[in-house]
KOLLUM-88216 format. One record per residue (C-alpha): x, y negated, z; residue number from 0. Coordinates in nm, 2 decimals, always signed. Layout:
% residues N
{{X; Y; Z}; NUM}
...
This chain:
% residues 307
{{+0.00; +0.00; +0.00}; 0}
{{+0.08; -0.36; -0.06}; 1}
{{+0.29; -0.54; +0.23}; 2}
{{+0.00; -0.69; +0.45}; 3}
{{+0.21; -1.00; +0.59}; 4}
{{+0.06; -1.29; +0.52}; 5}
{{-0.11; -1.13; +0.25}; 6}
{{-0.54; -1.22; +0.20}; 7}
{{-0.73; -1.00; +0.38}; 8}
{{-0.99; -0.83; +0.20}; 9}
{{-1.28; -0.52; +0.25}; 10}
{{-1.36; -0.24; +0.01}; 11}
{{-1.64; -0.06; +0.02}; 12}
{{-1.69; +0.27; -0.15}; 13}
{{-1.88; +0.57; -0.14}; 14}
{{-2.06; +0.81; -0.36}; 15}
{{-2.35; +0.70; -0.60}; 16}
{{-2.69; +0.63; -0.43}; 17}
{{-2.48; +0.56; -0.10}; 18}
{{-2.55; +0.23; -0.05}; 19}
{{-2.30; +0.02; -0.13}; 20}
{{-2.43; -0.29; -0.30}; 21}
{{-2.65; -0.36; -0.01}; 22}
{{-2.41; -0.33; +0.26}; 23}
{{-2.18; -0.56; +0.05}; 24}
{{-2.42; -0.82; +0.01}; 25}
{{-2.47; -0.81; +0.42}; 26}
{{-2.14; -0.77; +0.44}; 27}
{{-2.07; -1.11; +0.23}; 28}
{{-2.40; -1.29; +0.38}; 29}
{{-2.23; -1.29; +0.78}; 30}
{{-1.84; -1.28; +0.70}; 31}
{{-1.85; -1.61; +0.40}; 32}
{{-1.80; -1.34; +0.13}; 33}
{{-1.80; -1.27; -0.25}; 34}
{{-1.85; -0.98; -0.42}; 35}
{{-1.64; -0.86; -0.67}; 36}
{{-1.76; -0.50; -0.85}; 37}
{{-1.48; -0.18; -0.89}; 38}
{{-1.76; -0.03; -1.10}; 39}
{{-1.64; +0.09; -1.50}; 40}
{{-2.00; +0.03; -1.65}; 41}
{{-2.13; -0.25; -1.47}; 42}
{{-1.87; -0.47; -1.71}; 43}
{{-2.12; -0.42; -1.99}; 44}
{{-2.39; -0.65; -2.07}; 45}
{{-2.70; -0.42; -2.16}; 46}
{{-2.62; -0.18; -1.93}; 47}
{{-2.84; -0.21; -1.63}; 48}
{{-3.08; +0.05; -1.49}; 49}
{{-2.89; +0.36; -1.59}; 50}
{{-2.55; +0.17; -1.40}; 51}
{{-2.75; +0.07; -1.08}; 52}
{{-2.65; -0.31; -1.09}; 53}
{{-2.84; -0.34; -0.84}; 54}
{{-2.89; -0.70; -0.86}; 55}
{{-3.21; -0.74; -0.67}; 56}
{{-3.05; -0.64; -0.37}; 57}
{{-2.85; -0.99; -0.38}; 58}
{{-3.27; -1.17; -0.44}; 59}
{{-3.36; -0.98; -0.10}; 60}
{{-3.06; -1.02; +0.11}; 61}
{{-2.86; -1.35; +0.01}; 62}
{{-2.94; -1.50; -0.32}; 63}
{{-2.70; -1.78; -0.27}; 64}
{{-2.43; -1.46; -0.31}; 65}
{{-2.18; -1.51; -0.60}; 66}
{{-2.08; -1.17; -0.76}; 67}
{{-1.82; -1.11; -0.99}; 68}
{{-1.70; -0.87; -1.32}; 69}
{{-2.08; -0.77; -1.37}; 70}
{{-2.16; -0.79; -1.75}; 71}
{{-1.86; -0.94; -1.84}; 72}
{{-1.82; -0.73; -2.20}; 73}
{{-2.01; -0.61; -2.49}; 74}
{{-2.14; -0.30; -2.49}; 75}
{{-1.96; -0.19; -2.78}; 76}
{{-1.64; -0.26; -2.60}; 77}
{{-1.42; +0.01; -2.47}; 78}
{{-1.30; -0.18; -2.18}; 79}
{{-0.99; -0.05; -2.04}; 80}
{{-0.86; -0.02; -1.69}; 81}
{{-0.56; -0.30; -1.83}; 82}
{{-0.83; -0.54; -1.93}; 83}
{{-1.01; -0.52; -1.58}; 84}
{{-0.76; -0.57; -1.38}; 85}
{{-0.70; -0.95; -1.57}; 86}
{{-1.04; -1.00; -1.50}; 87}
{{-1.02; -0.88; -1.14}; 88}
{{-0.73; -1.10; -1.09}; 89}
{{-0.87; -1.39; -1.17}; 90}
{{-1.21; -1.33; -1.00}; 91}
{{-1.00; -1.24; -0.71}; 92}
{{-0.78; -1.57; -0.69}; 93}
{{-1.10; -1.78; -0.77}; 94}
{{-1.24; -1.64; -0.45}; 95}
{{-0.97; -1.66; -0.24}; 96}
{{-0.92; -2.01; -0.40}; 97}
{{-1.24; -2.15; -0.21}; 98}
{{-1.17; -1.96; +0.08}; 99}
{{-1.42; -1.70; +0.02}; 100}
{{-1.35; -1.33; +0.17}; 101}
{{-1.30; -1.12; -0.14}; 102}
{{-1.54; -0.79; -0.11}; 103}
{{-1.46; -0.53; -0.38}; 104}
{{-1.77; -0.31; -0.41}; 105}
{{-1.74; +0.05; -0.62}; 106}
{{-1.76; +0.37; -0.70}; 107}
{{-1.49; +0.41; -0.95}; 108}
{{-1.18; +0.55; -0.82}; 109}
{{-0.94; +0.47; -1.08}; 110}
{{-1.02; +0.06; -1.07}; 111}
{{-1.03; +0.11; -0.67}; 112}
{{-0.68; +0.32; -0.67}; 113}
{{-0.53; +0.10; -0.91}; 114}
{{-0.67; -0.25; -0.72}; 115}
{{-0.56; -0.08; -0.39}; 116}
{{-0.19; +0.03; -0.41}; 117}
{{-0.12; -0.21; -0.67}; 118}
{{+0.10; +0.00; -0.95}; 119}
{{+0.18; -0.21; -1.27}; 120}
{{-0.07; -0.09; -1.59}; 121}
{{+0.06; -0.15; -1.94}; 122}
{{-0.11; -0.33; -2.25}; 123}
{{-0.19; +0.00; -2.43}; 124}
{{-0.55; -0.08; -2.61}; 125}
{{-0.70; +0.23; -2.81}; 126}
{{-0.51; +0.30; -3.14}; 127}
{{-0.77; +0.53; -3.35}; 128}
{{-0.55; +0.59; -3.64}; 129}
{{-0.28; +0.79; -3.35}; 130}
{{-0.58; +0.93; -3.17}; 131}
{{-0.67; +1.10; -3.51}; 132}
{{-0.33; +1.23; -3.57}; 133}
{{-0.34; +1.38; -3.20}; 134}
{{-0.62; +1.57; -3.26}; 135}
{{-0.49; +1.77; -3.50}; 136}
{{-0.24; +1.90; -3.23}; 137}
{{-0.30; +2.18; -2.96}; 138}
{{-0.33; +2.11; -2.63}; 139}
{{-0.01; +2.23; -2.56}; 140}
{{+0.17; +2.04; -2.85}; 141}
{{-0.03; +1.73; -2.69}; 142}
{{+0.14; +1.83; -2.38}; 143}
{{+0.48; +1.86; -2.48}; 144}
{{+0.47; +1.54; -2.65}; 145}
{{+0.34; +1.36; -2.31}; 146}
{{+0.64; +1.54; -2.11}; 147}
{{+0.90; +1.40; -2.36}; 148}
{{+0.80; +1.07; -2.37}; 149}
{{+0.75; +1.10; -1.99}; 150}
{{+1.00; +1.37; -1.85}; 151}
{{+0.90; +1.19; -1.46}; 152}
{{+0.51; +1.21; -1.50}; 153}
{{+0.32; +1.08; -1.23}; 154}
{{-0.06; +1.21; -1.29}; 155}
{{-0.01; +1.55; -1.38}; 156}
{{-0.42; +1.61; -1.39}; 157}
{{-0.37; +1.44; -1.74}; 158}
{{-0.19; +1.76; -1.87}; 159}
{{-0.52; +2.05; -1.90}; 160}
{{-0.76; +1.74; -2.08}; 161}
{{-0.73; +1.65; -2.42}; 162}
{{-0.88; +1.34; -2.42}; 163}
{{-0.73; +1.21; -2.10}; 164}
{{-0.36; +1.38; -2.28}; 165}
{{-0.41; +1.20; -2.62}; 166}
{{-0.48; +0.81; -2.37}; 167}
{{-0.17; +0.91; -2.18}; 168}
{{+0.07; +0.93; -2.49}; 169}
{{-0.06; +0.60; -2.58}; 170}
{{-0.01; +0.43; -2.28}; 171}
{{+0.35; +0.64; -2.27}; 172}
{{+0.44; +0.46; -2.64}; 173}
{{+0.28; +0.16; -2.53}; 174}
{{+0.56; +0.18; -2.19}; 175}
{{+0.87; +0.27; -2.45}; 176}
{{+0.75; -0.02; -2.69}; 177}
{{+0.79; -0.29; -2.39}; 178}
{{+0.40; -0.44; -2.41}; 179}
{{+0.27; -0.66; -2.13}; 180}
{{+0.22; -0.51; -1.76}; 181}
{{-0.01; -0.63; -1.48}; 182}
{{-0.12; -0.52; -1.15}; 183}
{{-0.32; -0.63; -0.89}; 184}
{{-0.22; -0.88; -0.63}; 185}
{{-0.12; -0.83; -0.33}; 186}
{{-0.38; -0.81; -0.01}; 187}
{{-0.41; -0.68; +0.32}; 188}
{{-0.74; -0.46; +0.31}; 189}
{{-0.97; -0.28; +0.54}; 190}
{{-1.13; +0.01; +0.37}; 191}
{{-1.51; +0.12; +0.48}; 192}
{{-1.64; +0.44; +0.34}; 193}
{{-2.01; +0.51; +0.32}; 194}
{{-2.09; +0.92; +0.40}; 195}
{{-2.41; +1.10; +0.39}; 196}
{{-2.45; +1.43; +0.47}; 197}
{{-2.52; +1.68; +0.20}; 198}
{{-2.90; +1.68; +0.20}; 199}
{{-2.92; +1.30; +0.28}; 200}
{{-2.77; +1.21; -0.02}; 201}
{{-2.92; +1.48; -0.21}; 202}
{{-3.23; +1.32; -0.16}; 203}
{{-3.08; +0.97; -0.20}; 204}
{{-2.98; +1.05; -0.54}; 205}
{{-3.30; +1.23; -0.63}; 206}
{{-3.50; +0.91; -0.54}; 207}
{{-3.32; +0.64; -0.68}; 208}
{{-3.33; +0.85; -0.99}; 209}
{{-3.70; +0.84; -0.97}; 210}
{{-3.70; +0.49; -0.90}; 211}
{{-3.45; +0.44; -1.24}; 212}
{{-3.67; +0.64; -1.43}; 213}
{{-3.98; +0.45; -1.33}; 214}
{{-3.79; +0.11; -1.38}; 215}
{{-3.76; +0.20; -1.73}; 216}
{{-3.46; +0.38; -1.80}; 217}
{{-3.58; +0.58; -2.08}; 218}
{{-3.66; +0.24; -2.26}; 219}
{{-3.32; +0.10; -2.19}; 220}
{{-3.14; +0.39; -2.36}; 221}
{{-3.44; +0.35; -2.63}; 222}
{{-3.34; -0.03; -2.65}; 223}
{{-2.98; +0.03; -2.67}; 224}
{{-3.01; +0.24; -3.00}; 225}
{{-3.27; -0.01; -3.16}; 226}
{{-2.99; -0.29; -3.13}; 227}
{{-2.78; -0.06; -3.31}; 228}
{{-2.59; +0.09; -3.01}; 229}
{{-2.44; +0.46; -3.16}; 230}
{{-2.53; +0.77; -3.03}; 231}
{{-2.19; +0.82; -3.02}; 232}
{{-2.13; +0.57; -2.75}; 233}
{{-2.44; +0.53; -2.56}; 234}
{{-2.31; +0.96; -2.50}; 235}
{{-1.98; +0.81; -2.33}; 236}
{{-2.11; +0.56; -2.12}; 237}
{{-2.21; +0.81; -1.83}; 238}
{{-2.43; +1.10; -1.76}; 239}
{{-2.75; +0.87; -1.73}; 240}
{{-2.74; +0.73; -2.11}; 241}
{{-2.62; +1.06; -2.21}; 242}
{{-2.87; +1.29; -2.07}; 243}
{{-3.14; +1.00; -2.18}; 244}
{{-3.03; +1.00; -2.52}; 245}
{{-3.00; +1.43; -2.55}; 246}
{{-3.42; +1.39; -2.46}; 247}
{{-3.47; +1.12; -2.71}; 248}
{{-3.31; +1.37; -3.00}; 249}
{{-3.52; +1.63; -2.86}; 250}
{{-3.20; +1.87; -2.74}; 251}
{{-3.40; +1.84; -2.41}; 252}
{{-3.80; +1.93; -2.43}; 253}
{{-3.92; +1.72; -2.21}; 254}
{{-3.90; +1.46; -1.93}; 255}
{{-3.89; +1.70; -1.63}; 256}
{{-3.63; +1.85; -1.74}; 257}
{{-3.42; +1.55; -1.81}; 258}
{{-3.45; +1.49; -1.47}; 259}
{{-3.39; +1.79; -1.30}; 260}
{{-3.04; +1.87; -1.54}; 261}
{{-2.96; +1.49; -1.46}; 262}
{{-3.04; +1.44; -1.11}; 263}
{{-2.80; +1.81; -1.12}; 264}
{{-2.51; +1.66; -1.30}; 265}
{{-2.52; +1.34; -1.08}; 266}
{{-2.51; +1.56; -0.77}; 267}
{{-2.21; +1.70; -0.89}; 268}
{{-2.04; +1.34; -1.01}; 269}
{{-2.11; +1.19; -0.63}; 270}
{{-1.95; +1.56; -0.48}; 271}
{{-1.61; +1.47; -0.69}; 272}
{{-1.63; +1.10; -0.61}; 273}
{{-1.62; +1.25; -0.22}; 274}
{{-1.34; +1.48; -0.33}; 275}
{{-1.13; +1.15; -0.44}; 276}
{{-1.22; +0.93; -0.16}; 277}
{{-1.07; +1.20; +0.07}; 278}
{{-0.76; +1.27; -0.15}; 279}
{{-0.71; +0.88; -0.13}; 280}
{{-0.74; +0.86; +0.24}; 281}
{{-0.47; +1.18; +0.25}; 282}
{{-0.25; +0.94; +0.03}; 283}
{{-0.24; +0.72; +0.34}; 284}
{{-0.47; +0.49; +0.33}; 285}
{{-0.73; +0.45; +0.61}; 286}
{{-1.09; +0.45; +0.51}; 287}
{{-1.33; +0.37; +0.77}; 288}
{{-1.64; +0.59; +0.81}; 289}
{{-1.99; +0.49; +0.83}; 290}
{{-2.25; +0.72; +0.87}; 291}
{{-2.49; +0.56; +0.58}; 292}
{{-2.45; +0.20; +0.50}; 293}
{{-2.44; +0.11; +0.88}; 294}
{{-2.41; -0.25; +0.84}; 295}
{{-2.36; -0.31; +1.25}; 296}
{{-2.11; -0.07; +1.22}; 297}
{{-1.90; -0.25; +0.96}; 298}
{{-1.99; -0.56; +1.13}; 299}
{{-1.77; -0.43; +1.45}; 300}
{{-1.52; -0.28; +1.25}; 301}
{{-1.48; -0.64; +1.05}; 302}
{{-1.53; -0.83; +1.31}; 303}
{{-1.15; -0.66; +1.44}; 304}
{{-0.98; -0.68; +1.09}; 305}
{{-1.09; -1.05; +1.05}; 306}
């Protein structure tokens, strides 16, 4: 972690989906002269707002007067990369510390928290299609000895067994060799708070909120998306709500039930890995303190320390 002398003091507050977290935030930010500042990788896009849970109401019923940051920020069409948030993180974050606002980063997405957290230097490697199409033609283990020469030292070994995620590291590896731009996050002294349910709790958090999406109008969102010209291609990648929407709007799923019972399935098993992360973090060495549900007097105490 970043040296925390005289370094900002910030909060962080994660958890699995349906946990909570925009609503503690928004408390959070209401008592302790806060901002909000999203780790989320799909809130960014302009479009997307049911299936990613902005949430936004929350800030109507709580504190309106709440200033949130790095919510639709891009295009939808935009494959937004982990190097372009963190600019846009930076800035957000200096602007808030600039009026002496406490910065509170709010997410689920533990490659923008891990990467805002301990602060290692990204490079400037946006997506070269004409490369990724010459790496597919390779087997994954050509892929993988191509990654291993151009990075003999290789720090995320989980990007050896995908393709994919194999075929983004070799560009960000040529990007490295070629010299391009690097950022990271700035420094800050941060108190972590973790939101936990147990099992069934959040089983039945999840199921609900799905209801609730579904009755907010999800399906009309996705429907939305492709009548502005949106490709199935993409709507697929941006998460399993658009993607299990759009699979019952070609008629790969039969009907609306069972939509919802494969998705409210696959999310369950998204928010058990997001749990297996936040755990794997906290063995890292970082202390993440846990509340039993968004227990906002809880947080309050623990704060009310840090601060």
């Amino acid at each position: 972690m970043n040296d925390t002398i005289a370094t900002p003091k910030s909060v962080v507050i994660l958890g699995p989906t349906a946990s909570g977290k925009t609503s503690l935030g928004v408390k959070i930010a209401h008592v302790f002269n806060g901002e909000i500042l999203s780790a989320d990788s799909r809130q960014v896009y302009i479009g997307l707002d049911i299936g990613t849970g902005k949430d936004l109401e929350e800030y109507a019923i709580v504190a309106p007067s709440i200033p949130y940051h790095l919510i639709d920020i891009v295009p939808v069409n935009h494959e937004f990369s982990l190097f372009e948030y963190l600019k846009h993180f930076s800035i957000a974050y200096k602007d808030v510390l600039s009026r002496n606002k406490l910065p509170i980063i709010v997410g689920g997405t533990g490659l923008y928290l891990e990467a805002i957290i301990e602060g290692f230097p990204l490079i400037d490697a946006p997506p070269n299609y004409l490369l990724r199409e010459e790496l597919n033609q390779l087997s994954l283990q050509e892929l993988q000895k191509k990654l291993i020469e151009l990075k003999p030292k290789l720090h995320n070994t989980t990007d050896l067994f995908e393709k994919e995620r194999l075929i983004r590291a070799i560009e960000i590896a040529l990007a490295e060799k070629e010299g391009k731009e690097s950022i990271s996050a700035p420094p800050m002294n941060v108190m972590i708070l973790g939101i936990y349910y147990k099992r069934e709790q959040l089983k039945h958090r999840i199921e609900q909120r799905l209801k609730q999406r579904i009755q907010q109008g999800l399906v009309e969102e996705v429907e939305q998306l492709r009548k502005d010209g949106l490709p199935d291609e993409r709507l697929f990648q941006l998460g399993l709500e658009y993607r299990y929407v759009l699979l019952y709007l070609q008629r790969k799923i039969k009907n609306k039930n069972d939509m919802f019972q494969k998705l409210r399935s696959a999310i369950w098993e998204f928010a058990r890995k997001q749990e297996i992360w936040f755990r794997r973090f906290e063995r890292k060495g970082y202390p993440i303190h846990w509340l039993q549900g968004a227990d906002f007097e809880n947080a309050k105490k623990c704060l009310e320390e840090f601060l």
